[in-house]
Structures are given as structure tokens and as C-alpha cells.
N, C-alpha and C positions, 0 to 999 in steps of 0.2 A: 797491108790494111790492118788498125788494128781494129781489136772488136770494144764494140759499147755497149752497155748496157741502160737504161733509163728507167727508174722506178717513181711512175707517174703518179701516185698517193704520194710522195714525201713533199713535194712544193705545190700543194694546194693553193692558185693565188689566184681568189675572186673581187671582181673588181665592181661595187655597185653598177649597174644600168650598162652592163657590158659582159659580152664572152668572150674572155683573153682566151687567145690561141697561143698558143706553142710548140712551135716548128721540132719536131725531132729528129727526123734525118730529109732528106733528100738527096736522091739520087737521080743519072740519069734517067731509068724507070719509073722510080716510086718515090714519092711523096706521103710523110705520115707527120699529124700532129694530136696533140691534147687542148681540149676544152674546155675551160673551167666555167660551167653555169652558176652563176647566182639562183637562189630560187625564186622559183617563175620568169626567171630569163628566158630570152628567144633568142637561137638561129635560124633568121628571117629566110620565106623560100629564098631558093638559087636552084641550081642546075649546073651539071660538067658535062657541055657538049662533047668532049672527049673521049670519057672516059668512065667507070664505075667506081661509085664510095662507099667503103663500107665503115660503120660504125659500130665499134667496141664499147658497151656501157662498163664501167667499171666501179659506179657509188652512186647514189639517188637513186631515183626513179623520175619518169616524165612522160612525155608523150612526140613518136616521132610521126610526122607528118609525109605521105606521098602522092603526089597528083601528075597522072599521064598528061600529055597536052591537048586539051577539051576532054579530060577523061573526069570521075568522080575523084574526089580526092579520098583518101583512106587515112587511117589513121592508128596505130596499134603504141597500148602502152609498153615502156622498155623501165628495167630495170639495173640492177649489177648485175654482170656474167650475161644479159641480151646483145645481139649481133642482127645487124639489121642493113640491107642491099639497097643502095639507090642506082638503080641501072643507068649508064650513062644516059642523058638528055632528059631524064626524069625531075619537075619540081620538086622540092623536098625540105621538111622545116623541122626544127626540134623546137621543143618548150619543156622547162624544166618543170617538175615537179614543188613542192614546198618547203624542199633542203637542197646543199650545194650537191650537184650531180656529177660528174668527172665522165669523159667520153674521148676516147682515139680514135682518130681515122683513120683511113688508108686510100688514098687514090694513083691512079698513074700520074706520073709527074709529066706536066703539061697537058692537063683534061680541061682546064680553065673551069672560068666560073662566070656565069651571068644571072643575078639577080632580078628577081620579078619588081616593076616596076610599080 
């Protein structure tokens, strides 16, 4: 196996009226990518019946969004260096802030995803 490494500042690539994603590794396990926000872009709710997301902020700020099913929804702002838990089958949304934001994730690979309708 060899090793990688990926330094997720150096290809910054925002795309108007969109959040490119960018697959970094996947494995049978794990599943991780990077999110490049425009600002004031949105990661529309979804949910991973599977499995649990976690989000690495790494540049802007914004606001990340959580809602149980029929619960209140919550809402806490994030930054660089914030880490933030969407427990499996939890709704969950981001919105960027008013500069480009940069965000990793991490999920088990195969948690799926279903989008609020």
C-alpha cells in the first residue's frame, strides 16, 4: 500500500451556484471528501441512514444546520479548525458564510444519502 497524502488548500476550485465535491480516498470502510463553498452556497438537507458524518471546517465560516426527525432543528455557526457530528439518520444542512469556505468529511463508506424532498 502506498501512503498519500492530500493538501486540501492548494486546489481551491469554486464553482458559481454549486459545491464541488472531491473524493479523497475511499475505502472499504471509509469514505472522505472536500467541499469547496462559494459564498452563501448551500449543502441542501440529506441524511446517511447508515452511518455518521463528520465535518472538518478548514477556511471561512458559515453556519451548519441539524434537525432530528419531527425534532427542532438547531443550528450552530462553524468556522476554520470547527468539527461538527451528524449522527447517522440525522437531517443536516451547511450554508456558507460571505467568503469561499473549504470543509472535509468523513463517513463510513456505504452510509448512503437521502435528500429532503
Amino acid at each position: 500500500m502506498a501512503l498519500k497524502v492530500h493538501n486540501l488548500l492548494d486546489s481551491i476550485n469554486v464553482t458559481p451556484g454549486s459545491v464541488p465535491k472531491i473524493n479523497l480516498l475511499m475505502t472499504d470502510d471509509l469514505a472522505s471528501d472536500v467541499y469547496y463553498f462559494e459564498a452563501n452556497s448551500v449543502l441542501d438537507w440529506h441524511r446517511h441512514p447508515n452511518g455518521d458524518q463528520v465535518f472538518y471546517f478548514m477556511q471561512g465560516e458559515g453556519t451548519f444546520y441539524l434537525q432530528e426527525e419531527g425534532g427542532a432543528e438547531e443550528s450552530v455557526a462553524v468556522k476554520a479548525g470547527s468539527v461538527v457530528l451528524a449522527p447517522k439518520g440525522t437531517w443536516h444542512k451547511v450554508v456558507a458564510g460571505n467568503a469561499t469556505m473549504v470543509a472535509a468529511q468523513a463517513t463510513k463508506a456505504g452510509a448512503g444519502m437521502e435528500q429532503r424532498g
